[in-house]
N, C-alpha and C positions, 0 to 999 in steps of 0.2 A: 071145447074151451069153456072155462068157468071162473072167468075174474070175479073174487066174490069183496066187494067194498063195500053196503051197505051193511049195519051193522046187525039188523037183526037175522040176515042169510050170513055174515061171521057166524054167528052164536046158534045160529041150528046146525050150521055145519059141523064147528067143535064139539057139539055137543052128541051129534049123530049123523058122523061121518057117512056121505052114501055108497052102498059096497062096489059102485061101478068107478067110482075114483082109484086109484092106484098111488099116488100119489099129490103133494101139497108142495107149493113153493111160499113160502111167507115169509117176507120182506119190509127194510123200511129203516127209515131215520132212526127210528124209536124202537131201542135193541131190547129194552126191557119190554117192551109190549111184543114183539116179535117172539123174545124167548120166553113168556107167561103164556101165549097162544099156541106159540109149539108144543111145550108142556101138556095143555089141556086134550090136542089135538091126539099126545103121544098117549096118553092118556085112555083116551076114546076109541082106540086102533088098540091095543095091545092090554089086556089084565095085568100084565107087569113092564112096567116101561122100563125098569134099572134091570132086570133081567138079563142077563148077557147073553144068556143062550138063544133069546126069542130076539134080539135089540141088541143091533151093531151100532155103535155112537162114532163116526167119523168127522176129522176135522181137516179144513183144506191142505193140510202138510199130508195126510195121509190118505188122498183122494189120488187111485190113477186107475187105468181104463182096468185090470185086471183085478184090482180090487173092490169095485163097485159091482163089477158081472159075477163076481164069485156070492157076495154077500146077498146081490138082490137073487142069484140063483140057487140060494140054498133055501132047507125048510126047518120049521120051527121044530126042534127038539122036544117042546112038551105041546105040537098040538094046537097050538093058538097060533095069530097072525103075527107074523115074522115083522119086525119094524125096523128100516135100513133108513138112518139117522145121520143126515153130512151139515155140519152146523161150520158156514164160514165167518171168520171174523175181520178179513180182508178184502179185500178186491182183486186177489191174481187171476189174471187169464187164464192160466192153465190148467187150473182146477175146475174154472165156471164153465170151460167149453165142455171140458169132460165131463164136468157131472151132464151139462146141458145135455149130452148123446148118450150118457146112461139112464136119460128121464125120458129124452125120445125113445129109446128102445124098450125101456120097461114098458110104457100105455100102449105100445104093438104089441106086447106080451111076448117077449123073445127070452124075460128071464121068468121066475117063480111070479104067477097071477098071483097070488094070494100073500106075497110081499108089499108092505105098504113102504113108498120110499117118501119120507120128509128130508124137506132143505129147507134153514134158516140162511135167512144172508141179511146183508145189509142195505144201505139204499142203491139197488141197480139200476141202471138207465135203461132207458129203452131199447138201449146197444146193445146190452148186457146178452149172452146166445143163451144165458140157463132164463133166463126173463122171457126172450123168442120162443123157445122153444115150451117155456111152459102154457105161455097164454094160445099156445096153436093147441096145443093137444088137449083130445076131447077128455080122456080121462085123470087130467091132471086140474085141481084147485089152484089159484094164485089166487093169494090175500096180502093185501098189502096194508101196512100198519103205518097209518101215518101218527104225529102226534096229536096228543087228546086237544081236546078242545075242553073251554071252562064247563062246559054242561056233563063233559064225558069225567071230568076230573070229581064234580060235585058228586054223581051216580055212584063211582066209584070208592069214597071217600061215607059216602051215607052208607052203600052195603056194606062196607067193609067194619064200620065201626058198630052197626047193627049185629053185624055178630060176634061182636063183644058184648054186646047190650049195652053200650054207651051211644053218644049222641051231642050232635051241635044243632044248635038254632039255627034259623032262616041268617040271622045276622055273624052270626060266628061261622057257617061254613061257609060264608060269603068271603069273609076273612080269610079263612084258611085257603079255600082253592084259589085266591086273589094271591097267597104268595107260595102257593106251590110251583113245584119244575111241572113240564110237560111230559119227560121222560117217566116211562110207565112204574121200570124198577125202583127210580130214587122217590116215586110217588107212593110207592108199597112201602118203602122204609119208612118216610114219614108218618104214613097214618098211622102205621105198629107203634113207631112211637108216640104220639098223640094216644092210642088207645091204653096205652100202659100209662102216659101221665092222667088220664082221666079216670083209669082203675078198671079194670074187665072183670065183667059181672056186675057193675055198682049200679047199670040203670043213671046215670047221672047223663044229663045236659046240659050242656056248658052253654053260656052265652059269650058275645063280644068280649063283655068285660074280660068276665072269667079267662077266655082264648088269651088277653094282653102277657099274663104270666105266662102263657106257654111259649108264645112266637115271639116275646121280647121288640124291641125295637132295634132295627135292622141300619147299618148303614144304607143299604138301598130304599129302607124307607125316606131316609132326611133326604135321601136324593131327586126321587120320586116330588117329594113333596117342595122339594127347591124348584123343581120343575115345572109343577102346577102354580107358583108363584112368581114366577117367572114370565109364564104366558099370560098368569092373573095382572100383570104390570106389579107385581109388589116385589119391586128391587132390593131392599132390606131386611124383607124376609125370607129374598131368594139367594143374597148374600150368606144370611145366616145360618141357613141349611145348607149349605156347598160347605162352610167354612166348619160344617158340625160333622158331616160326611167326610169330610178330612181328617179331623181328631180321630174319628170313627176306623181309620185308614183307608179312605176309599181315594182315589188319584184323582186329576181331570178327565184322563179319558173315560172312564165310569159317568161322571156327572155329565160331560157331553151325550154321550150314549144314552140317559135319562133324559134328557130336552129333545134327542133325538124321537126317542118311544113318545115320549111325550106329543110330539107333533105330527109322528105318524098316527097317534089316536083319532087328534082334533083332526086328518085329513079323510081316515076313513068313513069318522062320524058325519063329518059333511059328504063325503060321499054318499054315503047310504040314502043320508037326509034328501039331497040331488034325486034322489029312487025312491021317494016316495016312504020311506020312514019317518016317522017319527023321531024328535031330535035326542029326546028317551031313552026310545026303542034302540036307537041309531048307537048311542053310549054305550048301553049294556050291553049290545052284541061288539063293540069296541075292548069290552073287557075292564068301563069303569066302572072299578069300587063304588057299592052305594053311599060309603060316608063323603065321596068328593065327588059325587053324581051333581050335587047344587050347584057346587065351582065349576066345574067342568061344562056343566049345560050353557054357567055367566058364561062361559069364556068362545064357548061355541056358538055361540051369537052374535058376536064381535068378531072372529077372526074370519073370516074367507078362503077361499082355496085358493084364490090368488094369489091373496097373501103368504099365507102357508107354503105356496111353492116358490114365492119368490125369497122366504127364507130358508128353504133347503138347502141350496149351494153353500151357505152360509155354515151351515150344521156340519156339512162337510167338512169343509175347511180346518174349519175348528178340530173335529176329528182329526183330521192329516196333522194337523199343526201339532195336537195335545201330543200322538205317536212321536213323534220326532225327537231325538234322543237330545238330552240336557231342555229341555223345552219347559217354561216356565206352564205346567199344562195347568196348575190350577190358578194363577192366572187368565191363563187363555180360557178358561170355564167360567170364571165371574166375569171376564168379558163377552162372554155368546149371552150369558144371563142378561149382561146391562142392555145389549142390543135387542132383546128377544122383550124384556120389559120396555123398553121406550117404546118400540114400535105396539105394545097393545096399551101404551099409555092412549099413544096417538086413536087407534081405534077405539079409546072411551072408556077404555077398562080401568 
């Protein structure tokens, strides 16, 4: 058994797979990082991955007991390691038990040893039998792909654009992976594009400023920032940006959903802070932006975790109410804002 999560046992694995594994199952929310790992893994197993002679590619509509024992039974035509490739994009049982008994009986060595069998899937439970059966078997890898975190997003985002020969500041990639997705594929589109607006090959580093004209201003930014104004007690600023969010076409349910993240921040930060962080430290690993880290810290000083959970029900609510079909929801939004600023008036804000 060889559950491999820590990232730098990922990257020597993909990188030099070890010959007594037989097989990988890699897994997870994040389909773009599961299929860029697959890739590298298919990669490292096989000189030619698109190869069809050496590299079966199956998908769960074409997964049944007779066709996985044939392919992991057969041998490679020119000579190298045979790669039998089941990439599911659903959840059907029927395929995951099956593949799950053609992954048991490969690591017993019942079809071709010198078949490597990869499976992509998606997020499986712990129910899942091709999940059971992989984390039992000694010669079988499971890597599970969870999504990035802001540190994995930065890494990623600075080598990528290093070889283009471009490049962001301390302050612009703070920016950037502050409104990047988590999702690994839609975070590779982005930086291609980023590194073609910045020019490959030019050696240019961009600063904040610079970054404004790339990422423009976002309805989820005015929302965000209705948000922080909100919890800051400044009601007419937090009016303003709700009501600019809307122009912008953003609805209530959105800006609720923003007060909501919002509040989930300020609860983590005090949690941390509770643990012995720093109320700093506590922020940045919450995921705030250095430019509203000053607001943020105000505000984290002022509110309480009492507080903060005794306005959750609230945030709720509002939620259910915005969903609710003909519902006045951006109403219902500058009304969570009025109560969500009174209440940090009252704490001094």
């Amino acid at each position: 058994m060889a559950i491999l999560s820590k990232r730098p046992d990922v990257e020597r694995f993909l990188k030099t797979p070890d010959k007594a594994f037989r097989a990988a199952v890699i897994y997870g929310r994040d389909r773009g990082g599961v299929r860029e790992r697959a890739d590298r893994l298919a990669r490292a197993v096989t000189a030619s991955p698109d190869d069809p002679f050496d590299v079966a590619l199956l998908t769960e509509d074409e997964v049944d007991e007779g066709r996985l024992a044939n392919e992991l039974s057969a041998i490679s035509m020119m000579g190298g390691r045979r790669l039998v490739r089941v990439r599911f994009s659903t959840e059907k049982i029927g395929p995951d038990r099956i593949t799950a008994e053609a992954l048991a009986g490969h690591v017993e060595g019942r079809f071709n040893p010198d078949a490597f069998f990869l499976i992509e899937a998606g997020a499986i439970d712990r129910s899942s039998p091709l999940r059971k059966a992989a984390e039992k078997a000694a010669g079988c890898a499971t890597i599970p792909c969870y999504e990035d975190e802001p540190g994995d997003v930065a890494r990623l985002v600075r080598e990528s654009l290093a070889a283009d020969k471009v490049g962001l500041d301390a302050g612009a990639l703070e920016m950037f992976v502050a409104r990047m997705p988590r999702e690994r594929g839609v975070s590779r589109q982005e930086i291609e594009r980023l590194a073609l607006w910045l020019g490959p090959g030019s050696g240019r580093i961009a600063t904040a400023a610079d970054l404004e004209a790339f990422v423009g201003v976002e309805p989820e930014a005015s929302l965000a920032d209705a948000a922080s104004d909100a919890f800051g007690g400044k009601l007419a600023a937090a009016q303003a940006g709700l009501r600019r969010a809307a122009a912008e076409g953003e609805g209530g349910p959105a800006a609720v959903r923003a007060m909501g993240m919002h509040l989930a921040k300020l609860r983590r930060t005090l949690t941390l802070a509770q643990s012995g962080a720093s109320l700093a430290e506590a922020a940045k690993s919450s995921g705030v932006f250095w430019k509203n880290e000053r607001e943020f810290l105000r505000q984290a000083r002022a509110w309480t975790l009492e507080h903060l959970l005794a306005l959750h029900p609230e945030v709720l609510a509002a939620d259910l109410a915005c969903k609710t079909a003909g519902s006045p929801d951006h109403l219902l939004a500058e009304r969570l804002a009025l109560t969500i600023a009174g209440r940090a008036r009252r704490l001094g804000l």
